[in-house]
N, C-alpha and C positions, 0 to 999 in steps of 0.2 A: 956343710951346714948352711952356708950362705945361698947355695943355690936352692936347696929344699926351702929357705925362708922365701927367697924369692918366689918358687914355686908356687903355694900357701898363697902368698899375697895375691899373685895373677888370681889363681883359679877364687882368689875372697873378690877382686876386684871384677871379673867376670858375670862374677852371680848379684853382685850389686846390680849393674848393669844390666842385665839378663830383670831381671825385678821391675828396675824403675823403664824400661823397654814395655813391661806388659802394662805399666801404671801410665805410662803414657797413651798407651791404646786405650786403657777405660776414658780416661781425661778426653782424648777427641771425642769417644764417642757421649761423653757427658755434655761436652760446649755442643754437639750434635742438638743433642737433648736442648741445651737452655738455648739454641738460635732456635731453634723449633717453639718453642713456648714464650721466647720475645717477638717471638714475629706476630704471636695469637694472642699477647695479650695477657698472658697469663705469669710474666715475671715484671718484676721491678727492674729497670735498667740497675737499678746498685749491685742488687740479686749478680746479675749476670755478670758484672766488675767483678765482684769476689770469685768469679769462676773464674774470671781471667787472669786473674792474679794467682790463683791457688797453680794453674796451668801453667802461669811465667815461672812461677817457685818451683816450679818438676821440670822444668827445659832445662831451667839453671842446674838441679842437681843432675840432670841428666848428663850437660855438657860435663859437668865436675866427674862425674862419675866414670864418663869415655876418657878423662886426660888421665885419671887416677888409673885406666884400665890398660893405658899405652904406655904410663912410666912405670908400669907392674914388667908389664912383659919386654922393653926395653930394658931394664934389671935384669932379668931373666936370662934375654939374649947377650949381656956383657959377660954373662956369670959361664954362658953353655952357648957358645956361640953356634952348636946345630942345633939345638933347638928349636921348634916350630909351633905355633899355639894351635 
């Protein structure tokens, strides 16, 4: 039971990961977007703060989300030691 819990958790922390992975590629391609429209003029330098901030807030869950995804499967591998992800 303990490994199947284990299990379960990898493959939940995985798909997090997997998620904020694709949220991150929109976010570049978004700060893409706003240095493109600070360079012409067309943002307010605060404007573009708030992007960078909303971007610092997704690294951060990103990093949380990769340590959450290595002590899944580190669980995993105490439980089933052949085990492979």
């Amino acid at each position: 039971a303990n490994a199947l819990t284990a299990i379960v958790n990898w493959q939940a922390a995985k798909k997090v990961a997997q998620l904020l992975s694709v949220r991150e590629n929109q976010l570049q391609t978004l700060v893409g977007i706003i240095e493109d429209k600070r360079k012409a003029g067309l943002l307010e330098p605060l404007d573009a703060e708030l992007v960078y901030l909303n971007l610092s807030q997704v690294f951060s869950e990103i990093s949380e989300s990769q340590i959450a995804l290595k002590n899944a499967e580190v669980n995993v591998q105490e439980l089933l030691p052949d085990w492979t992800p």
